[in-house]
C-alpha positions in Angstrom: 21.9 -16.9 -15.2 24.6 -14.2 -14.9 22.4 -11.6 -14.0 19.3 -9.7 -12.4 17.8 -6.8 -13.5 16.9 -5.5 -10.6 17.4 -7.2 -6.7 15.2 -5.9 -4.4 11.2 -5.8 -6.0 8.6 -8.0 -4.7 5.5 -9.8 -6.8 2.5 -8.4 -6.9 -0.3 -10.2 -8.2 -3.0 -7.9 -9.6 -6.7 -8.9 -9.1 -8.3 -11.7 -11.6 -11.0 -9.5 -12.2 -10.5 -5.8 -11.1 -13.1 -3.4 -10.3 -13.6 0.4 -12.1 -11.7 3.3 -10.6 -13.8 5.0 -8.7 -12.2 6.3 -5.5 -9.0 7.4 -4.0 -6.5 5.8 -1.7 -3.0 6.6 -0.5 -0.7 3.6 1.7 2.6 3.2 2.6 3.9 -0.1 2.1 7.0 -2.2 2.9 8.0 -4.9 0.5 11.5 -7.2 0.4 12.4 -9.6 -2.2 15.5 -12.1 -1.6 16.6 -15.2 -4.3 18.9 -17.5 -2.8 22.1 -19.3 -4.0 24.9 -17.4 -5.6 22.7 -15.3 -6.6 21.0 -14.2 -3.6 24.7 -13.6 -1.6 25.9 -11.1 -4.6 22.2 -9.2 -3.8 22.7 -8.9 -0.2 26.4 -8.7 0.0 26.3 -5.8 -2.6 22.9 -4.5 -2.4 22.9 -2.3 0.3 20.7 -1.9 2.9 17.7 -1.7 0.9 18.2 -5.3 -0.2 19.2 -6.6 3.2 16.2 -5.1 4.8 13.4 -4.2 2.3 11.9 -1.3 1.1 9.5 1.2 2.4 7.0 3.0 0.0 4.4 5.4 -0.5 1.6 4.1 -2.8 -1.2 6.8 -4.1 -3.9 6.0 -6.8 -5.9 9.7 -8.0 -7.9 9.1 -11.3 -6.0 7.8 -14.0 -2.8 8.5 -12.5 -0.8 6.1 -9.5 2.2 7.3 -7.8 4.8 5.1 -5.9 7.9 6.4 -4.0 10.4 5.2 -1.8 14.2 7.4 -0.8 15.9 6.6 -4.0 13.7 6.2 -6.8 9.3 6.7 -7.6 7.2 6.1 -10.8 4.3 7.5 -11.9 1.8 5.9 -14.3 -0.9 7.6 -16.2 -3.2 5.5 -17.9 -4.7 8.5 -20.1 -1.6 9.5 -21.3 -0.1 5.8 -21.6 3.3 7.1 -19.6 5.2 6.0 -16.7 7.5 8.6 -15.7 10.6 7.3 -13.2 11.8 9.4 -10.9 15.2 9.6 -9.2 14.8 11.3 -5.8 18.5 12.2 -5.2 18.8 13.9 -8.8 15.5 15.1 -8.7 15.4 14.4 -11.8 12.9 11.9 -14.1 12.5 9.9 -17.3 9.7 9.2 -19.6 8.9 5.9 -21.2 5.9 5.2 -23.5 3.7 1.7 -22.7 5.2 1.0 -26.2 9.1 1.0 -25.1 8.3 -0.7 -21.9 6.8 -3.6 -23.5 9.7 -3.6 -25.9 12.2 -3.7 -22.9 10.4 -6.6 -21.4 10.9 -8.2 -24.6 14.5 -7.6 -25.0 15.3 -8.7 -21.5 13.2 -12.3 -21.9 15.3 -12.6 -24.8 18.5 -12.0 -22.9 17.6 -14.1 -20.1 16.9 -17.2 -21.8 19.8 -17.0 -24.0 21.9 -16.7 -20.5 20.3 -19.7 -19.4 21.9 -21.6 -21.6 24.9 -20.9 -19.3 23.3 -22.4 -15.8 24.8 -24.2 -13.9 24.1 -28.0 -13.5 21.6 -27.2 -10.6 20.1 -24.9 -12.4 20.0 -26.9 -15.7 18.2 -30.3 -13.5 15.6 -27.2 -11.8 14.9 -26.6 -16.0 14.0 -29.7 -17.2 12.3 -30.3 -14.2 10.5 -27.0 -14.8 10.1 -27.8 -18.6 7.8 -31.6 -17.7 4.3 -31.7 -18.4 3.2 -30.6 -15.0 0.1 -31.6 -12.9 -1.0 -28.6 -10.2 -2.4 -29.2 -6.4 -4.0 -26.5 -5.0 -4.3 -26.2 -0.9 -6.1 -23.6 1.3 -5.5 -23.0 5.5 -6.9 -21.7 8.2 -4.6 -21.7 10.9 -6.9 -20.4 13.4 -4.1 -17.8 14.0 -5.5 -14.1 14.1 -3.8 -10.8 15.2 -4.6 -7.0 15.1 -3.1 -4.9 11.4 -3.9 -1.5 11.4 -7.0 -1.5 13.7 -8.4 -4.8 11.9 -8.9 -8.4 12.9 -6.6 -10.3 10.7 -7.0 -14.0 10.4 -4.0 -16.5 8.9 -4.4 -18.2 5.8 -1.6 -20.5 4.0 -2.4 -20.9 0.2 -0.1 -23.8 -1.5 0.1 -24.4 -4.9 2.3 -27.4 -5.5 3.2 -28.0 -9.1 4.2 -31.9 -10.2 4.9 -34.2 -13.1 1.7 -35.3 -14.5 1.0 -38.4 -13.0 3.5 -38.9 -10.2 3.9 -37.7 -7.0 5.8 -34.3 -5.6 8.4 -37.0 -4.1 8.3 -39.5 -7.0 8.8 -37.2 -9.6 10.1 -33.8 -7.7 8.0 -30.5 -8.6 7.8 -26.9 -7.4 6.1 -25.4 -4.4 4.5 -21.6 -4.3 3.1 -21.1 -0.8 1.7 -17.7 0.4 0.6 -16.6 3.6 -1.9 -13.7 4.3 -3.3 -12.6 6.9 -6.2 -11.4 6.1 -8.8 -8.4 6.8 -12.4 -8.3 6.6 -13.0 -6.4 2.8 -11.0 -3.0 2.3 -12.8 -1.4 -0.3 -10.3 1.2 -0.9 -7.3 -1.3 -1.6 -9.7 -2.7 -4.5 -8.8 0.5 -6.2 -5.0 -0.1 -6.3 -6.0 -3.9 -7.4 -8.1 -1.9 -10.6 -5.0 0.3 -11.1 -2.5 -2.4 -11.1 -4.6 -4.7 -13.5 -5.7 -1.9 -15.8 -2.2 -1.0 -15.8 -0.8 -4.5 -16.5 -3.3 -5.4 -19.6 -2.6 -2.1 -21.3 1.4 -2.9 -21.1 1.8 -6.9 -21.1 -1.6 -8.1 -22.3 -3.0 -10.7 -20.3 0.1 -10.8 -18.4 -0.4 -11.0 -14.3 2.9 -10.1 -12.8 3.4 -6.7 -11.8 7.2 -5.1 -12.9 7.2 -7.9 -15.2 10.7 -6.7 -16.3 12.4 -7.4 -13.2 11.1 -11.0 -13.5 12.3 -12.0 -16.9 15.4 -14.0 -16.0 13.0 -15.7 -13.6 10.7 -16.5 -15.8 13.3 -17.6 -18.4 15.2 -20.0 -15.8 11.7 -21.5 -13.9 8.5 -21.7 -16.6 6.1 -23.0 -14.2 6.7 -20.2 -11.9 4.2 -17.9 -14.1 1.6 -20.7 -14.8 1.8 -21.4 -10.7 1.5 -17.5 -9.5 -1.3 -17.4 -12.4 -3.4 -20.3 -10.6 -2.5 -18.7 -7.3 -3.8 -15.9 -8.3 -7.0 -17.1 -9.6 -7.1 -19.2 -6.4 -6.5 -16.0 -4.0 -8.6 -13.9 -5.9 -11.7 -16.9 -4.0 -10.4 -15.9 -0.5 -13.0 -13.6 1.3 -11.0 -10.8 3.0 -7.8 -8.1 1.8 -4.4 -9.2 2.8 -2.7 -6.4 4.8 0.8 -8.6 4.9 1.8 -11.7 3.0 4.3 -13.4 2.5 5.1 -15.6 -0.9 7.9 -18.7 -1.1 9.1 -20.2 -4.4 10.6 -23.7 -4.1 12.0 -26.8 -6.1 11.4 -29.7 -4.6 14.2 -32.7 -5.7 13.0 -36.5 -6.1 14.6 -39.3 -4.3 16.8 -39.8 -7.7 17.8 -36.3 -8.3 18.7 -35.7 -4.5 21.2 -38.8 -4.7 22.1 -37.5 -8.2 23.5 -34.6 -6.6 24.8 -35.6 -3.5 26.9 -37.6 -6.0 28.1 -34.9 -8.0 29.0 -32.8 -4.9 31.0 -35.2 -3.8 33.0 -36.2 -6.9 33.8 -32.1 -7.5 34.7 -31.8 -3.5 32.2 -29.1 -3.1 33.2 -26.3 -5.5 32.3 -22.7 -4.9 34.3 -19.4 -4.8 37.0 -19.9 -2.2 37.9 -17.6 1.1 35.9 -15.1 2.9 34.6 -13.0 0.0 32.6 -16.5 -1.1 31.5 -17.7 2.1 30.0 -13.9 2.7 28.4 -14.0 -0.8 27.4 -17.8 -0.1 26.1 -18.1 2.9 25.4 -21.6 4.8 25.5 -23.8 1.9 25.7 -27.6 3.3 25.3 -30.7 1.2 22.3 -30.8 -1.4 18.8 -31.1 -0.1 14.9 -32.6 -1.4 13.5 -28.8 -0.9 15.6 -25.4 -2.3 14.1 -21.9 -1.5 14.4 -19.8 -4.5 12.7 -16.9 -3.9 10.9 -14.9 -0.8 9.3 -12.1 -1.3 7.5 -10.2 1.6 4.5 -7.4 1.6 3.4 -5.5 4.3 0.3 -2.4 4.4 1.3 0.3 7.0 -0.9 2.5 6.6 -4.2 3.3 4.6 -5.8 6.5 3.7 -8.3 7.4 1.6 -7.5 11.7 1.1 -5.1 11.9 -2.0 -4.0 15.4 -3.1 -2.8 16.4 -6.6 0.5 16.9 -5.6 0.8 13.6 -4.2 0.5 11.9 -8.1 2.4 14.7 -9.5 6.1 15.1 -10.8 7.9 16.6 -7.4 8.5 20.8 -8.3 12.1 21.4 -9.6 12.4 17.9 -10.8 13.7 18.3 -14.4 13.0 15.7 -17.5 16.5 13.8 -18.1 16.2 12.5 -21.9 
């Protein structure tokens, strides 16, 4: 896949079933998203610090209307008017997009990624037809016994694993995909059930049943790894059982070679003498990249609550004053 719509946004998963908006809540909120390989060196190497080191937000949910800002850029939905308005901090200026045209972008870009696919690499082309088997899932829940203090509450560690296989073999017989998360995980905070409601409403009026939150930054990813949305879906379902809120958690997308496609490559490395861009530019972008291995980290995405308050002003889901509307 030549390209990525955007580097440095993390999943969200939205609650499986969300409950009416019925109070406020305001958080800030620190989230970093990495993909690794060629990919994930031209993100870091030319994303700037926000890519290298994540992004700090403020999150605020007021009615029909949420608001999320960072330094550079915010967005504010509004469910009643079925409008996200994007904001660029340094202009201070913003743009407005209908539910329609969103969905229509998501579309377009789905289309574009797949078609790019069709120029992967070899990797990538064995991590697709892998991807493209009839697949059987395992489903895994932890308690590491772990626990430490977030934000004045007693957080305890939980590891969810979804591991996705071909139907009827084994991860190592037949190779697969791995989705693990980690939480760690408060007793119930009512008030982050609201941005849950928001999220979901949100989603289902843009994407449908669609789960993935800023779907459109996903679409070469779901174009270029399939199972990935039917193995967030069932973690999603499967999270949604846990009894607690996650206040930080971090989620790991992996593809997981057999014994025949690890030799397979090890082979092919060998007869092309490595490859790769040469000289300092490409080991920068590159990064440690040693001989082929059973397990390849595709993605990390990390999110973390800082704070959590439950007085939201007017003003703090409203378009900033002297912003002007760029068309």
């Amino acid at each position: 896949m030549k390209k990525i719509i955007s580097p440095a946004l993390a999943i969200l998963i939205a609650a499986l079933v969300a409950p009416p908006l019925q109070a406020d809540v305001k958080t800030r909120e620190k989230t970093t998203f990495s993909l690794e390989g060629f990919l994930g060196g031209v993100v870091r190497f030319f994303g700037g610090r926000n890519a290298r080191e994540g992004v700090e937000s403020t999150v605020a949910v007021k009615g029909p209307r949420k608001a999320t800002t960072n330094n550079q850029t915010g967005q504010i939905i509004d469910l009643d008017e079925r409008r996200v308005y994007n904001l660029d901090m340094r202009r201070r200026e913003y743009r407005v997009q209908t539910f329609e045209e969103l969905r229509a972008e998501f579309e377009k870009a789905k289309a574009e990624a797949e078609k790019e696919a069709a120029d992967a690499s070899a990797e990538d082309r064995e991590q697709m037809e892998q991807a493209g088997a009839e697949l059987e899932f395992d489903v895994d829940v932890t308690e590491t016994g772990q626990r430490r203090s977030m934000l004045g509450h007693d957080t305890r560690e939980v590891v969810l694993t979804i591991t996705a296989r071909q139907k009827g073999r084994t991860l190592e017989e037949g190779g697969g995909f791995v989705l693990t998360q980690t939480m760690w995980l408060a007793p119930r905070i009512a008030a982050l059930d609201e941005l849950a409601a928001f999220d979901r409403k949100y989603i289902e009026a843009v994407y449908g049943e669609s789960f993935i939150g800023d779907i459109q930054q996903l679409a070469g990813m779901m174009a270029l790894y399939p199972a990935f949305t039917n193995m967030a879906t069932r973690m999603q379902e499967e999270g949604s059982k846990l009894d607690g809120t996650p206040l930080s958690t971090t989620t790991v997308f992996e593809s997981v070679r057999s014994a025949e496609q690890l030799k397979a490559a090890q082979q092919e490395r060998q007869s092309s003498g490595g490859g790769g861009i040469g000289g300092l530019l490409g080991r920068r972008i590159m990064g440690n990249r040693g001989e082929p291995q059973a397990r390849s980290r595709i993605m990390t995405t990390t999110h973390e609550m800082l704070s959590i308050d439950t007085t939201v002003d007017a003003s703090d889901v409203a378009i900033p004053a002297n912003f002007r509307e760029r068309k």
